[in-house]
C-alpha positions as CSV (number, residue, x, y, z in Angstrom):
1,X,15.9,-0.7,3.9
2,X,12.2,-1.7,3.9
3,X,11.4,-5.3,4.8
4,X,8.7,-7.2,3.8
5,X,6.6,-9.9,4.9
6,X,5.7,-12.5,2.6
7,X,3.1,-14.4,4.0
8,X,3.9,-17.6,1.9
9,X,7.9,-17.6,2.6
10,X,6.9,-16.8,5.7
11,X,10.1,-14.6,5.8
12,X,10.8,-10.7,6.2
13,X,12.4,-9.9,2.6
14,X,13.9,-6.4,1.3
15,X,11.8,-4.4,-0.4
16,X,13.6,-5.2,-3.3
17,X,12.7,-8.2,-4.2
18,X,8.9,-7.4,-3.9
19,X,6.8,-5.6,-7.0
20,X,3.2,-3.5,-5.8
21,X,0.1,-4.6,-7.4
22,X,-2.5,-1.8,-6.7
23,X,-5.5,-1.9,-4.9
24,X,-6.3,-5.1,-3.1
25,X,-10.1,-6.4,-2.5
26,X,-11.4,-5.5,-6.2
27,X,-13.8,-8.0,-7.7
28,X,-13.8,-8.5,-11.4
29,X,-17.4,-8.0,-13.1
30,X,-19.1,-11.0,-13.8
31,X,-20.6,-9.6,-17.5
32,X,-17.3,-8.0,-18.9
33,X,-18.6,-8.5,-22.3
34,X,-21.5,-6.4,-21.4
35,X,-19.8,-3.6,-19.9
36,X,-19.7,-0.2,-21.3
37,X,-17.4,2.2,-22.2
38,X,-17.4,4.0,-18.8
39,X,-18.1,0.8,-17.0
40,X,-15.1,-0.9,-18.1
41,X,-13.1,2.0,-17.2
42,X,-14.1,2.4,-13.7
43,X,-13.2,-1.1,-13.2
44,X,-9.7,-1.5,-15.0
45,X,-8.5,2.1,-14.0
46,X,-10.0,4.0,-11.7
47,X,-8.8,3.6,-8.2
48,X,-9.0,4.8,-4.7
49,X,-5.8,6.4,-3.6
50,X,-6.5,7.4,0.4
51,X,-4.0,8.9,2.2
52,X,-4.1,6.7,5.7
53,X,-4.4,2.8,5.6
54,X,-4.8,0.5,2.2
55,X,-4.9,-2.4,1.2
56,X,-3.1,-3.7,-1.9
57,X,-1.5,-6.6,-3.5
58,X,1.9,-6.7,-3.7
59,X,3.7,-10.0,-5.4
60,X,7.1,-11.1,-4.1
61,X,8.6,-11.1,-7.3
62,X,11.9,-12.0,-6.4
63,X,11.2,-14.6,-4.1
64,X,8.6,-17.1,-4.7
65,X,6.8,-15.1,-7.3
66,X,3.3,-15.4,-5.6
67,X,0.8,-12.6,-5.3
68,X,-0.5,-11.8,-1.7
69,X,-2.3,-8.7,0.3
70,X,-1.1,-6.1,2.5
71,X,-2.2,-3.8,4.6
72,X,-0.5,-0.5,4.9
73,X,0.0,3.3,6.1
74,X,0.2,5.2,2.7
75,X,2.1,8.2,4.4
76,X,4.5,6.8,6.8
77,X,5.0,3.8,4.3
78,X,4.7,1.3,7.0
79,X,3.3,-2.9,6.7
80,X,1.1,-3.3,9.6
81,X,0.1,-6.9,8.1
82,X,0.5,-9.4,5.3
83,X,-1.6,-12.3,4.3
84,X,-2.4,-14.6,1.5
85,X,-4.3,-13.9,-1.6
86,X,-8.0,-15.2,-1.0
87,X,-8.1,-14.4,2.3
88,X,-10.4,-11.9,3.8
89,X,-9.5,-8.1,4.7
90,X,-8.6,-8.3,8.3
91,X,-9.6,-6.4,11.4
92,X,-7.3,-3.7,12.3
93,X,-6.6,-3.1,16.0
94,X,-6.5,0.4,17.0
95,X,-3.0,-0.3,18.6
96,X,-1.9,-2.0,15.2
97,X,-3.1,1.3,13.1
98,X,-1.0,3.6,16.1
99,X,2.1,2.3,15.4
100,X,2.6,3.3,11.8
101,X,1.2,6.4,12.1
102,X,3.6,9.2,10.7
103,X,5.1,11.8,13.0
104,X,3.3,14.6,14.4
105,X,3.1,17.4,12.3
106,X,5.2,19.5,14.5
107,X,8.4,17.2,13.9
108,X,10.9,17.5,11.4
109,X,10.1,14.4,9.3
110,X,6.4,16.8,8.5
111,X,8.3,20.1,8.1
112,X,8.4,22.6,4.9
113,X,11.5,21.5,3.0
114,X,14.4,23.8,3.2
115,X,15.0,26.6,0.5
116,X,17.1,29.6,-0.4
117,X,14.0,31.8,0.4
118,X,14.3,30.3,4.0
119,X,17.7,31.6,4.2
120,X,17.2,35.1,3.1
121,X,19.4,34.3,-0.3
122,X,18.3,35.7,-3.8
């Protein structure tokens, strides 16, 4: 199972107990009212969604309820950090980002999926 760090526990959780937020770092638009049509939904739905590192909010739901950021590997599903809400996107180390990277794409975990063609079965 996937644990968690919650930055305000200060504990690694199970996954279960934590609820993903979207996209982390997005600031609201000061004129709402004045927004148009297109505007307004740019900011309330469109979002990035890279393949590589994000940041998103994530709220330990289960736990102490509060909402926090994290920074994370989109493919390999890894937490590389956790902080609070409020605080500033962090500096990723180079040796921080290597250690979730996925597997190779020569290994197994990056391999086609196995099928009856594979097999030679009709």
């Amino acid at each position: 199972m996937l644990k968690i760090h919650c930055p305000y526990c200060e504990e690694d959780r199970p996954e279960l107990e934590f609820h993903g937020a979207g996209e982390a770092h997005i600031a609201r638009p000061t004129n709402m009212a004045e927004l148009s049509n297109e505007d307004f939904e740019k900011f309330f739905f469109i979002r990035d969604n890279d393949k590589g590192i994000v940041f998103e909010r994530w709220r330990h739901l289960h736990g102490c309820g509060r909402f926090f950021n994290a920074a994370r590997h989109s493919v390999s599903d890894k937490f590389i950090k956790t902080y609070k809400a409020g605080e500033k996107k962090p500096k990723l180390t180079k040796k921080e980002i290597e250690a979730v990277l996925p597997p190779a794409k020569s290994t197994p975990a990056n391999e086609a999926v196995w099928t009856i063609e594979k097999e030679g079965k009709k």
